[in-house]
Predicted model as a PDB file, atoms N, CA, C, CB and O in Angstrom, pLDDT in the B-factor column:
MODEL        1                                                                  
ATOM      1  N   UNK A   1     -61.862  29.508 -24.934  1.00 96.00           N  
ATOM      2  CA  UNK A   1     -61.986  30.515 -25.961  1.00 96.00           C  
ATOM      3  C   UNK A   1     -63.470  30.740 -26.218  1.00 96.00           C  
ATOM      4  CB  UNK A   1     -61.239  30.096 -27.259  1.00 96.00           C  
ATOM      5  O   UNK A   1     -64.398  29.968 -25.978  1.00 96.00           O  
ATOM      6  N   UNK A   2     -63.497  31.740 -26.658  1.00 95.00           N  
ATOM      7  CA  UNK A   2     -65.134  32.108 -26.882  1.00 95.00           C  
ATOM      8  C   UNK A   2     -65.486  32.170 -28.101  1.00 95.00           C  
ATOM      9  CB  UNK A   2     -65.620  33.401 -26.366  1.00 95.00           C  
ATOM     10  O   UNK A   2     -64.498  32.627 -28.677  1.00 95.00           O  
ATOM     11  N   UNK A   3     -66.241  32.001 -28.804  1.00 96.00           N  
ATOM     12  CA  UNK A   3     -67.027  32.108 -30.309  1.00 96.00           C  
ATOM     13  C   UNK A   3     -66.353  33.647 -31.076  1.00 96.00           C  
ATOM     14  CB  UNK A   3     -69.140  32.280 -30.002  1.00 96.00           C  
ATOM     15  O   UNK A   3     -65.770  33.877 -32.135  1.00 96.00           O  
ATOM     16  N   UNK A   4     -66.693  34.283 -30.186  1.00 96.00           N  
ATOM     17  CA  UNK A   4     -66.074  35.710 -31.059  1.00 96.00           C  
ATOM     18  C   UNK A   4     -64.469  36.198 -31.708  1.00 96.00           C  
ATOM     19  CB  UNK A   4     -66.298  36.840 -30.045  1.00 96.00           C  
ATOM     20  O   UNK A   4     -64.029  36.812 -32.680  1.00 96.00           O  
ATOM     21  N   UNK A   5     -63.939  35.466 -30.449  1.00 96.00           N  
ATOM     22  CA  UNK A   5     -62.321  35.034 -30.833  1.00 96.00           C  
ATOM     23  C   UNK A   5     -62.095  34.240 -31.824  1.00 96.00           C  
ATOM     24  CB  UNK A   5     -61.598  34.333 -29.824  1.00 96.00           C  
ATOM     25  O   UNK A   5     -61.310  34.577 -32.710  1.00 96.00           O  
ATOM     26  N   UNK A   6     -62.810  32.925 -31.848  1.00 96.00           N  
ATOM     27  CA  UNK A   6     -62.440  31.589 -32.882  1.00 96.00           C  
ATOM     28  C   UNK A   6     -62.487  32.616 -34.247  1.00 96.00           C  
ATOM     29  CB  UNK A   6     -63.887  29.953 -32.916  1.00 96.00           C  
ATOM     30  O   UNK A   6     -61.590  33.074 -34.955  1.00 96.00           O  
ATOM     31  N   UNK A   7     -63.935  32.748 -34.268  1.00 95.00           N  
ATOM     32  CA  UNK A   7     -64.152  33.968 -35.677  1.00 95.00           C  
ATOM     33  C   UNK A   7     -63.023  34.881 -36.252  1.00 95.00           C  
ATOM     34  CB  UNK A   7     -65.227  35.166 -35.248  1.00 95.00           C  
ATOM     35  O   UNK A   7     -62.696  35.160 -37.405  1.00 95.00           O  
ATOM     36  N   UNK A   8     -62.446  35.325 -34.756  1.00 94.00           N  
ATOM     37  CA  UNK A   8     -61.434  36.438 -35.768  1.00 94.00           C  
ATOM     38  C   UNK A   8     -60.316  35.943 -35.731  1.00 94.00           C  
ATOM     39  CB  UNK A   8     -61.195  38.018 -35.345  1.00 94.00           C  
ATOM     40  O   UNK A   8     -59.484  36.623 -36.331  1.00 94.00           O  
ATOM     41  N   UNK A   9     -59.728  34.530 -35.023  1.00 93.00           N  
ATOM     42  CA  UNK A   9     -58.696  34.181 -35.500  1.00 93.00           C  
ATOM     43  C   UNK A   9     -58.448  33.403 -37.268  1.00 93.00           C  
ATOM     44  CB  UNK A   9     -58.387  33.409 -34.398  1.00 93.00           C  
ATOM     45  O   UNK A   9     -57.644  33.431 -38.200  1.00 93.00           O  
ATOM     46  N   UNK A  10     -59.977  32.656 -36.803  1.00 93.00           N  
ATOM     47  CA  UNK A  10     -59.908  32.074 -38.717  1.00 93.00           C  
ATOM     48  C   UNK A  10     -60.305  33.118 -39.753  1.00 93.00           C  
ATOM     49  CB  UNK A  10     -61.172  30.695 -39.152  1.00 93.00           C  
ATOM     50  O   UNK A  10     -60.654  32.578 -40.803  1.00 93.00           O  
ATOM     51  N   UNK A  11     -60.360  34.505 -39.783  1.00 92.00           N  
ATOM     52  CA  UNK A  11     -60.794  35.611 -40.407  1.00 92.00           C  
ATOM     53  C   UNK A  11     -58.961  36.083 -40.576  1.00 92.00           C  
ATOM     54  CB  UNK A  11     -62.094  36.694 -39.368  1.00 92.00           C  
ATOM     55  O   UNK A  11     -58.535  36.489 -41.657  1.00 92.00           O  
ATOM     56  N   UNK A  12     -58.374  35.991 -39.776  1.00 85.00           N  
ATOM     57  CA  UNK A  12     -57.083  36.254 -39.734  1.00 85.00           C  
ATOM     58  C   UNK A  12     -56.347  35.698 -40.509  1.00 85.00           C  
ATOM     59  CB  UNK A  12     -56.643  36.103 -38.761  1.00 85.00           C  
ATOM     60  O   UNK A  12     -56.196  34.491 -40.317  1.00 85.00           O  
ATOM     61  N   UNK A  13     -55.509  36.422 -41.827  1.00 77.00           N  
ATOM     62  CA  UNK A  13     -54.338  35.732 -42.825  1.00 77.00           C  
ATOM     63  C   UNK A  13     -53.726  35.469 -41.520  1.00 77.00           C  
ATOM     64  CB  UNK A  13     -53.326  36.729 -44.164  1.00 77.00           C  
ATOM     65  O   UNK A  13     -54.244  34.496 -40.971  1.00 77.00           O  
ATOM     66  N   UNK A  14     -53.018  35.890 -41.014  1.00 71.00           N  
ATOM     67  CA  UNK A  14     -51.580  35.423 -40.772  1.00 71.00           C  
ATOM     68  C   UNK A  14     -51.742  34.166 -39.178  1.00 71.00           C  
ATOM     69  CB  UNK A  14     -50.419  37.194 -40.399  1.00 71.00           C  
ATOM     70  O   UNK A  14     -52.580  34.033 -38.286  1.00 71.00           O  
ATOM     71  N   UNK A  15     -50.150  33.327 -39.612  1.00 71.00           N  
ATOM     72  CA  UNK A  15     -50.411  31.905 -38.687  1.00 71.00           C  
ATOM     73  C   UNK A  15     -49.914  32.439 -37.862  1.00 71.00           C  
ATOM     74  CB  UNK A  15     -49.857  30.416 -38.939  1.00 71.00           C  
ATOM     75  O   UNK A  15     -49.503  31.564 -37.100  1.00 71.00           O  
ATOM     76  N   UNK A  16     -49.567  33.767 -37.344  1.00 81.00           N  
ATOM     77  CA  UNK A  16     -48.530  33.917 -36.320  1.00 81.00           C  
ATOM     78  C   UNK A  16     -49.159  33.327 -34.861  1.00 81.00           C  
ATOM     79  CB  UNK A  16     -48.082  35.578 -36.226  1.00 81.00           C  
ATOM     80  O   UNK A  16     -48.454  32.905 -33.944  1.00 81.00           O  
ATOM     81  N   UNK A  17     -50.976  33.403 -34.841  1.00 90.00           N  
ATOM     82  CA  UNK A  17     -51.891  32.960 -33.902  1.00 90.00           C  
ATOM     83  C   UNK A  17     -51.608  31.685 -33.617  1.00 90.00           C  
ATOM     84  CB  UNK A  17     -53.189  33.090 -34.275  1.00 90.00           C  
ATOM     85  O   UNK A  17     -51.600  30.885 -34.552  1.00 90.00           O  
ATOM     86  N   UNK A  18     -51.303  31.210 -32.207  1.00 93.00           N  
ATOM     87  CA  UNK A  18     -51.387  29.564 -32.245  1.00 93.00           C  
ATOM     88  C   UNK A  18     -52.295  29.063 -31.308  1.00 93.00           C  
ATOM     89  CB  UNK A  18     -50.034  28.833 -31.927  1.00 93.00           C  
ATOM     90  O   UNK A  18     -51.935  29.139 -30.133  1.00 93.00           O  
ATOM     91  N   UNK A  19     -53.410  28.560 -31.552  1.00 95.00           N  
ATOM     92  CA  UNK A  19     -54.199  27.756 -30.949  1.00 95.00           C  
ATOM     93  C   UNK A  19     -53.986  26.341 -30.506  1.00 95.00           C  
ATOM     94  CB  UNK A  19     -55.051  27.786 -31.596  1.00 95.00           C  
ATOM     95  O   UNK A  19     -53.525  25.583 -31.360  1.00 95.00           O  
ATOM     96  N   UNK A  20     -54.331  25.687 -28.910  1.00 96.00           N  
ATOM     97  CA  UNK A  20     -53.970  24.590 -29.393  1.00 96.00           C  
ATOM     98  C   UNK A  20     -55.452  24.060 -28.218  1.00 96.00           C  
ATOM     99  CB  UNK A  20     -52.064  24.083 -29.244  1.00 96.00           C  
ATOM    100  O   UNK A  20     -56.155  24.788 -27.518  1.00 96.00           O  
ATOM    101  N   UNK A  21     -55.504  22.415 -28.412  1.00 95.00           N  
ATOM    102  CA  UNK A  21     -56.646  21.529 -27.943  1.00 95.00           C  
ATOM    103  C   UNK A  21     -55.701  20.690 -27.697  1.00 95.00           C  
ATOM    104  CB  UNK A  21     -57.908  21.058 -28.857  1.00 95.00           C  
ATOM    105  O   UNK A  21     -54.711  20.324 -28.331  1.00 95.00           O  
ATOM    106  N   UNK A  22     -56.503  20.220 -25.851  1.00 94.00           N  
ATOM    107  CA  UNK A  22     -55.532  19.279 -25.021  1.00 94.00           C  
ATOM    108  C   UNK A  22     -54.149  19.389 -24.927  1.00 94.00           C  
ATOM    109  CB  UNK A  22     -55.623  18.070 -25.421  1.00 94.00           C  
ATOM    110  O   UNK A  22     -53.683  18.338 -24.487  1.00 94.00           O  
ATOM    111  N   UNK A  23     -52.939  20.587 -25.257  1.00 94.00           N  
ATOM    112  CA  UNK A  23     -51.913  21.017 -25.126  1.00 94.00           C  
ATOM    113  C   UNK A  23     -51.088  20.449 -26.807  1.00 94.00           C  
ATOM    114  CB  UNK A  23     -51.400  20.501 -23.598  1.00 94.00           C  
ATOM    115  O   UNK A  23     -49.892  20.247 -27.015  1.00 94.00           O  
ATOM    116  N   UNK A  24     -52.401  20.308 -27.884  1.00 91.00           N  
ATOM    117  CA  UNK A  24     -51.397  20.436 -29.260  1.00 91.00           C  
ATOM    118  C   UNK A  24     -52.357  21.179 -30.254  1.00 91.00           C  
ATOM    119  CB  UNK A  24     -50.829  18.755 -30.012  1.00 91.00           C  
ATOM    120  O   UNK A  24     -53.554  21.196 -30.540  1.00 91.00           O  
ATOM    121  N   UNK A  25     -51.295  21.729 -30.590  1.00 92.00           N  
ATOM    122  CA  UNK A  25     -51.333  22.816 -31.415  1.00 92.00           C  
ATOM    123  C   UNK A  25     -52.218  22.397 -32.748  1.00 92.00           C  
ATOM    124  CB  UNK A  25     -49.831  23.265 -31.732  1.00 92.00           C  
ATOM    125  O   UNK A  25     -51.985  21.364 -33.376  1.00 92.00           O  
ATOM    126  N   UNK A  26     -53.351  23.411 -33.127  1.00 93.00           N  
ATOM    127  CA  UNK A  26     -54.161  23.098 -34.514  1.00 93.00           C  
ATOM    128  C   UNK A  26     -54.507  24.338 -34.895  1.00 93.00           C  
ATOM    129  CB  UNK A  26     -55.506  22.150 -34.447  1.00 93.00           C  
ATOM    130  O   UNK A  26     -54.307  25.366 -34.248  1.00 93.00           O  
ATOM    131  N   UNK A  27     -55.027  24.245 -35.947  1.00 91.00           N  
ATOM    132  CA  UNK A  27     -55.623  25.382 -36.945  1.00 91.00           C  
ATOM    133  C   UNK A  27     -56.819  24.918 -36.684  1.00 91.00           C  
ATOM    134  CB  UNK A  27     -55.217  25.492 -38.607  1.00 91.00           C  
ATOM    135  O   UNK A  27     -57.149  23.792 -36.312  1.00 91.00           O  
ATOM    136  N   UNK A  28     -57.753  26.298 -37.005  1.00 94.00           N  
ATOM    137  CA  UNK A  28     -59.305  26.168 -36.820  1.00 94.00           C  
ATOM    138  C   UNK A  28     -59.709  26.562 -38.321  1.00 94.00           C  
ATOM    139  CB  UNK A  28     -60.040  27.282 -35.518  1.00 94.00           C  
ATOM    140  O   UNK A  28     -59.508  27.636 -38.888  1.00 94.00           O  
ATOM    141  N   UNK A  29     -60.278  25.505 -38.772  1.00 92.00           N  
ATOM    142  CA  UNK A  29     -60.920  25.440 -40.186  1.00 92.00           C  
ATOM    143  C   UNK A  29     -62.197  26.097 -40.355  1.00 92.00           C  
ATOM    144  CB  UNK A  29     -61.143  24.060 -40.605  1.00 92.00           C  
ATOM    145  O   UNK A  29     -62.378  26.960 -41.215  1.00 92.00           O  
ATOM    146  N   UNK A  30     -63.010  25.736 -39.615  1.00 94.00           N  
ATOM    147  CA  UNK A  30     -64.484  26.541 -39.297  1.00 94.00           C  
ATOM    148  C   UNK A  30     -64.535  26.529 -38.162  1.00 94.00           C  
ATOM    149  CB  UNK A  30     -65.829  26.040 -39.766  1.00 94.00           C  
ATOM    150  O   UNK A  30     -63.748  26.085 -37.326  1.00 94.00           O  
ATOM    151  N   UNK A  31     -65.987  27.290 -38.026  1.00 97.00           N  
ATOM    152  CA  UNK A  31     -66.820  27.469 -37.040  1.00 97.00           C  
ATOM    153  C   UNK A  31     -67.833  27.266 -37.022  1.00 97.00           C  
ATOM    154  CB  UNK A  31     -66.864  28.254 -36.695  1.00 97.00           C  
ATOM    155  O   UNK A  31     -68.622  27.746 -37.836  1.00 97.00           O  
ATOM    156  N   UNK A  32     -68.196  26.369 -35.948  1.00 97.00           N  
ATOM    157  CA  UNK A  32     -70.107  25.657 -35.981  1.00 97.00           C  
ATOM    158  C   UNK A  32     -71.055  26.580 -35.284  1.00 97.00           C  
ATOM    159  CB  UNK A  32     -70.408  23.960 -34.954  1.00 97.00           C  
ATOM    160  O   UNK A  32     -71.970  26.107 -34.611  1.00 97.00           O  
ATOM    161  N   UNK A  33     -70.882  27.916 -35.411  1.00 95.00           N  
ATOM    162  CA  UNK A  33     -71.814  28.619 -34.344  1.00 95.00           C  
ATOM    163  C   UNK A  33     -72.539  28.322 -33.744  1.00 95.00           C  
ATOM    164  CB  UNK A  33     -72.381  29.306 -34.521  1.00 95.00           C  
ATOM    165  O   UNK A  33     -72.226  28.468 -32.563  1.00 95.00           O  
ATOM    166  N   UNK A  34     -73.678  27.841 -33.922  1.00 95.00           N  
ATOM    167  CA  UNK A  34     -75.002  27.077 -33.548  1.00 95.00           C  
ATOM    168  C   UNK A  34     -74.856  26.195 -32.564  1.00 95.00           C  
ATOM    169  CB  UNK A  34     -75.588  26.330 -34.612  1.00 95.00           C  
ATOM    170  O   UNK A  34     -75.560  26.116 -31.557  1.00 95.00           O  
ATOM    171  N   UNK A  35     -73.596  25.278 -32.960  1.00 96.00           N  
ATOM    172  CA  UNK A  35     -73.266  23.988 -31.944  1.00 96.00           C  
ATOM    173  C   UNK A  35     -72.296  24.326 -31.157  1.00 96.00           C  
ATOM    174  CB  UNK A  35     -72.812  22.649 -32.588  1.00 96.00           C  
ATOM    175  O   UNK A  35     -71.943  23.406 -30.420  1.00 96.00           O  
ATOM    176  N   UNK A  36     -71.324  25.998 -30.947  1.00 96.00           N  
ATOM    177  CA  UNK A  36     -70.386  26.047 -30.093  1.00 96.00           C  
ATOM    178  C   UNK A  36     -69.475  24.960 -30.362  1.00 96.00           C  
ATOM    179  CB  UNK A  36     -70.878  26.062 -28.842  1.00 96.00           C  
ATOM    180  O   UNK A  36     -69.180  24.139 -29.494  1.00 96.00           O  
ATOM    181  N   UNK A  37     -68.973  24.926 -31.665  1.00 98.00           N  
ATOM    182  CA  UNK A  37     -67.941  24.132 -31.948  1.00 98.00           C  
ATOM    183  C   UNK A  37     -67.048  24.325 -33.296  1.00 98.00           C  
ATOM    184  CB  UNK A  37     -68.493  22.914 -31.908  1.00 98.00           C  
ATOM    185  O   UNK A  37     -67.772  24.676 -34.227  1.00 98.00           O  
ATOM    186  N   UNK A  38     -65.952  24.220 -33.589  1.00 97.00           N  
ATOM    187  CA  UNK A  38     -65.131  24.451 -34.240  1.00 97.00           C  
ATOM    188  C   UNK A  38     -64.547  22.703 -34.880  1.00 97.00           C  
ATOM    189  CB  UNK A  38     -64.231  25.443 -33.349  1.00 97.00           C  
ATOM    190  O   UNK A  38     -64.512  21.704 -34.161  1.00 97.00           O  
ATOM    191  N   UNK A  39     -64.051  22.747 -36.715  1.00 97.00           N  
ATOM    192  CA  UNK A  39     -63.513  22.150 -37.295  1.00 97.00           C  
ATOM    193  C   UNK A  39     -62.289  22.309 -36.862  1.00 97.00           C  
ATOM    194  CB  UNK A  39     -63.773  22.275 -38.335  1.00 97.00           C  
ATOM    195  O   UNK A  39     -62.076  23.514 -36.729  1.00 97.00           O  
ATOM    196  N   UNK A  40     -61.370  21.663 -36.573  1.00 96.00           N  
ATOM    197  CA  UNK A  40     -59.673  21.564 -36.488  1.00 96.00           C  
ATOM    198  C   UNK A  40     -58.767  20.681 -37.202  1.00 96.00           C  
ATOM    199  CB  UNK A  40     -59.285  21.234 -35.233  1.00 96.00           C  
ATOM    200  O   UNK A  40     -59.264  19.654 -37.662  1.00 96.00           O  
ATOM    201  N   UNK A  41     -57.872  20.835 -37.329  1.00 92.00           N  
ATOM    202  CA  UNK A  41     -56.955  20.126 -37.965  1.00 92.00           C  
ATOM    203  C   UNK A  41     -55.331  20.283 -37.057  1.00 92.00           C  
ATOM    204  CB  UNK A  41     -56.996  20.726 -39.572  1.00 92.00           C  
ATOM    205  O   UNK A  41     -55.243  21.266 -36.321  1.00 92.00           O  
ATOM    206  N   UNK A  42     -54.278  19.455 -37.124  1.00 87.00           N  
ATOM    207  CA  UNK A  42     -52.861  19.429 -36.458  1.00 87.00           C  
ATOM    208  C   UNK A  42     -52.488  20.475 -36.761  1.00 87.00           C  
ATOM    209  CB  UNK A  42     -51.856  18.452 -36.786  1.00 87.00           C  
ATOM    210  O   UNK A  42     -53.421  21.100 -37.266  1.00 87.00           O  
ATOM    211  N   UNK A  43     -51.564  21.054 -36.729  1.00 80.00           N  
ATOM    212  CA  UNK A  43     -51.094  21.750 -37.753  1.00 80.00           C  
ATOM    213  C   UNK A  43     -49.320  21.091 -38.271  1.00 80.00           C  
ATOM    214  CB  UNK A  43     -51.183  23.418 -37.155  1.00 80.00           C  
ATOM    215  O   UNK A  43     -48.519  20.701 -37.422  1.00 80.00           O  
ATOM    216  N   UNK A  44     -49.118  21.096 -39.259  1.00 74.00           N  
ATOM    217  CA  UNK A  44     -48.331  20.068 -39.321  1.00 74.00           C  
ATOM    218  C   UNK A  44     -48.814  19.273 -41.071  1.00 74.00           C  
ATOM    219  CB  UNK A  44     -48.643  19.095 -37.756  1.00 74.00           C  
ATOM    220  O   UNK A  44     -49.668  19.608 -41.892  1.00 74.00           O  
ATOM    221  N   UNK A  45     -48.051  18.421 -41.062  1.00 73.00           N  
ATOM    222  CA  UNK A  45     -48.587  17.775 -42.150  1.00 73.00           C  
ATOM    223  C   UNK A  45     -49.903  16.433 -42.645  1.00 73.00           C  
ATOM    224  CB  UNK A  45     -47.516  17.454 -42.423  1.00 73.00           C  
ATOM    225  O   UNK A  45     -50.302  15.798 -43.622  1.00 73.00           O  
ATOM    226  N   UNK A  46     -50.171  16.645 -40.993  1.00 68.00           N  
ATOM    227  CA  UNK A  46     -51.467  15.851 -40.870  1.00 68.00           C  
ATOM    228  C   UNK A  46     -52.193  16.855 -41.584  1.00 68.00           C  
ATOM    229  CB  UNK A  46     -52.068  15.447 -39.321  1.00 68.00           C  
ATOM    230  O   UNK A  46     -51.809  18.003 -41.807  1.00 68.00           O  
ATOM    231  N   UNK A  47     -53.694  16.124 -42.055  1.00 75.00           N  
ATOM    232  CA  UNK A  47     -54.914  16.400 -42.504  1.00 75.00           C  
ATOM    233  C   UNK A  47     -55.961  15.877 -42.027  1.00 75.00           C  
ATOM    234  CB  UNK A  47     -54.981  16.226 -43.558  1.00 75.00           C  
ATOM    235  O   UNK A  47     -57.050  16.082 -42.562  1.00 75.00           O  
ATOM    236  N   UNK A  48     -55.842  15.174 -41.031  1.00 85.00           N  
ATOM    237  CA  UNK A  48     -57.033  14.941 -40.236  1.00 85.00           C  
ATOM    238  C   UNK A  48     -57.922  15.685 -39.667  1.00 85.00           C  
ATOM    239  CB  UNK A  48     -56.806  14.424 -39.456  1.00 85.00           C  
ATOM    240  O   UNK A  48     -57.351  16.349 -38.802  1.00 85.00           O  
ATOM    241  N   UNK A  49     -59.244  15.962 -39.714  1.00 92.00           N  
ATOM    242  CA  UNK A  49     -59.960  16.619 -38.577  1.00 92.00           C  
ATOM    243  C   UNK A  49     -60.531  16.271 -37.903  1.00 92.00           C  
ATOM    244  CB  UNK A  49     -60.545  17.277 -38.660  1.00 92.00           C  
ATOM    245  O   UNK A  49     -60.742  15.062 -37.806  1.00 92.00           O  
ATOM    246  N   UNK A  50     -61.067  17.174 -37.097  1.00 94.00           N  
ATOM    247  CA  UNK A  50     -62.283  16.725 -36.010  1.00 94.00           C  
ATOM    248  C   UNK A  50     -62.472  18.221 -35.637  1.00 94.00           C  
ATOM    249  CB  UNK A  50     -61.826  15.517 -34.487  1.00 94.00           C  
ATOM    250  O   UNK A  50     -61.760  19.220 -35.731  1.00 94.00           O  
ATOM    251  N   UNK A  51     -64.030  17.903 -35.061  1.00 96.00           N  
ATOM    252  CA  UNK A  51     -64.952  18.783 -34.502  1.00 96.00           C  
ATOM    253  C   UNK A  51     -64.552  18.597 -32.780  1.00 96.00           C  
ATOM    254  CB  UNK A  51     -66.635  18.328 -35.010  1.00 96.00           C  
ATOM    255  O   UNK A  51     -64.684  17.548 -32.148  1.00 96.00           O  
ATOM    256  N   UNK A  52     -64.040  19.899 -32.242  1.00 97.00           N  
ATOM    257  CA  UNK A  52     -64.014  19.770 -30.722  1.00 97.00           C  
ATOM    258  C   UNK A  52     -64.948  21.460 -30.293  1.00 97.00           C  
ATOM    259  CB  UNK A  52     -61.967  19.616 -30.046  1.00 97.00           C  
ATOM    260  O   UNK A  52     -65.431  22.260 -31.094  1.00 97.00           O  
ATOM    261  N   UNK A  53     -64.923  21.536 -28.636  1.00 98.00           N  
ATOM    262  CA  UNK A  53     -65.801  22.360 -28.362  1.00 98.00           C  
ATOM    263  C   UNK A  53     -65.394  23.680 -28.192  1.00 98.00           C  
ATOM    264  CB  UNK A  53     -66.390  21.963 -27.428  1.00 98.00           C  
ATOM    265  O   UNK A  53     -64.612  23.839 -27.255  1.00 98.00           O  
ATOM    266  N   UNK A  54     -65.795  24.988 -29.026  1.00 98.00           N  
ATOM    267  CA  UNK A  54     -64.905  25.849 -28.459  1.00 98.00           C  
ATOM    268  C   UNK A  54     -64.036  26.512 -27.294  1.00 98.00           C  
ATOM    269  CB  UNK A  54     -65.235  26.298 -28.675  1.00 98.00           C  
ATOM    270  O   UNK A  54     -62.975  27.130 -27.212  1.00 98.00           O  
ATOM    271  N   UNK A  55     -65.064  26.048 -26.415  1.00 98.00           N  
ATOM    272  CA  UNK A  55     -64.217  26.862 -25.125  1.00 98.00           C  
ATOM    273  C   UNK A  55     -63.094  25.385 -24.737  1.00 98.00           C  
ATOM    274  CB  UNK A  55     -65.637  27.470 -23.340  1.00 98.00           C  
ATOM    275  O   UNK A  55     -62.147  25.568 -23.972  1.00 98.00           O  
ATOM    276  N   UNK A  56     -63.288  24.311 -25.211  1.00 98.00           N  
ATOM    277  CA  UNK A  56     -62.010  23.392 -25.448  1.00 98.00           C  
ATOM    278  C   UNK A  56     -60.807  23.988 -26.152  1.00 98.00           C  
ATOM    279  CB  UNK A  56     -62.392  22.191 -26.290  1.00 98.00           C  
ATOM    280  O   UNK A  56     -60.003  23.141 -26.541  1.00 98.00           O  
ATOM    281  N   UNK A  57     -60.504  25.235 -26.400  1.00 98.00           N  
ATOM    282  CA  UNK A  57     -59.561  25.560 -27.753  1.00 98.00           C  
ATOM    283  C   UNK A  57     -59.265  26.711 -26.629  1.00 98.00           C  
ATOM    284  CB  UNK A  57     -60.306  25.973 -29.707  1.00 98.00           C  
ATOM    285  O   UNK A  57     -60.132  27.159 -25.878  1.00 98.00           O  
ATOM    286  N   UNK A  58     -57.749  27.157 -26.641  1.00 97.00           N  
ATOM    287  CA  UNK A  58     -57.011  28.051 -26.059  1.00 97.00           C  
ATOM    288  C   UNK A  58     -56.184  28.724 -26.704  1.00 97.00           C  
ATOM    289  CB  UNK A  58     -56.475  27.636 -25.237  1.00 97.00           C  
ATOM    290  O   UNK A  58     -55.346  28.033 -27.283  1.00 97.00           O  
ATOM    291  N   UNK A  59     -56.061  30.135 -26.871  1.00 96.00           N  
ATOM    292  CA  UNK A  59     -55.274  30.824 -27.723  1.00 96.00           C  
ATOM    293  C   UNK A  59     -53.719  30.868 -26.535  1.00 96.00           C  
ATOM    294  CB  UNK A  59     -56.167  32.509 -28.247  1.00 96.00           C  
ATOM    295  O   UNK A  59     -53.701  31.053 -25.318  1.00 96.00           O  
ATOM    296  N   UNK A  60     -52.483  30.599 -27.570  1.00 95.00           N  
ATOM    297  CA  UNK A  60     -51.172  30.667 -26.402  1.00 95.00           C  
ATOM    298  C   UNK A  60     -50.661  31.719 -27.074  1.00 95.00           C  
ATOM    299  CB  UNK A  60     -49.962  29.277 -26.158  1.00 95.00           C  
ATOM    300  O   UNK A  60     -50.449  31.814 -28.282  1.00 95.00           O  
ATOM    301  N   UNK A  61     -50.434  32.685 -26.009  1.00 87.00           N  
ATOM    302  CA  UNK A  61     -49.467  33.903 -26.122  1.00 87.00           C  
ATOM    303  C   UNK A  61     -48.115  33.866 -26.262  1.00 87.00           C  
ATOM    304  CB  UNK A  61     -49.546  34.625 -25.129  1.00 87.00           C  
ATOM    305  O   UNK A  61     -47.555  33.120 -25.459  1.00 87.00           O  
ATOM    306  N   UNK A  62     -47.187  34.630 -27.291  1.00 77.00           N  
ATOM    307  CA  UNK A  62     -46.193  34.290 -27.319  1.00 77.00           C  
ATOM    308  C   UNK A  62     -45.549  35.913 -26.720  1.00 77.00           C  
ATOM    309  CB  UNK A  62     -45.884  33.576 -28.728  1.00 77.00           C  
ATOM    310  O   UNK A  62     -44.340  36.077 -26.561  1.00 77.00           O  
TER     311      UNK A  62                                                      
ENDMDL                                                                          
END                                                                             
């Protein structure tokens, strides 16, 4: 994924978007522009995050 995408998916109300890292699914909390990296979280009832790399993050088409 590229920087310009991450942006307009977390600019985006709706969850219908599903992103996922290493083949599971997360929400993108921010965006680190500078560092080419994005905040994530599960999506789910975890609250954990972590910082992974954007072009690590894949938008899945439904």
């Amino acid at each position: 994924m590229d920087v310009q995408r991450a942006k307009q998916i977390v600019s985006t109300p709706s969850s219908d978007i599903e992103v996922q890292f290493n083949g599971v699914s997360v929400w993108i909390d921010r965006i680190h522009e500078d560092e080419k990296t994005a905040t994530v979280h599960l999506r789910g009832p975890g609250e954990e995050r972590t910082q992974v790399g954007i072009e690590d993050l894949k938008e899945i088409m439904h």
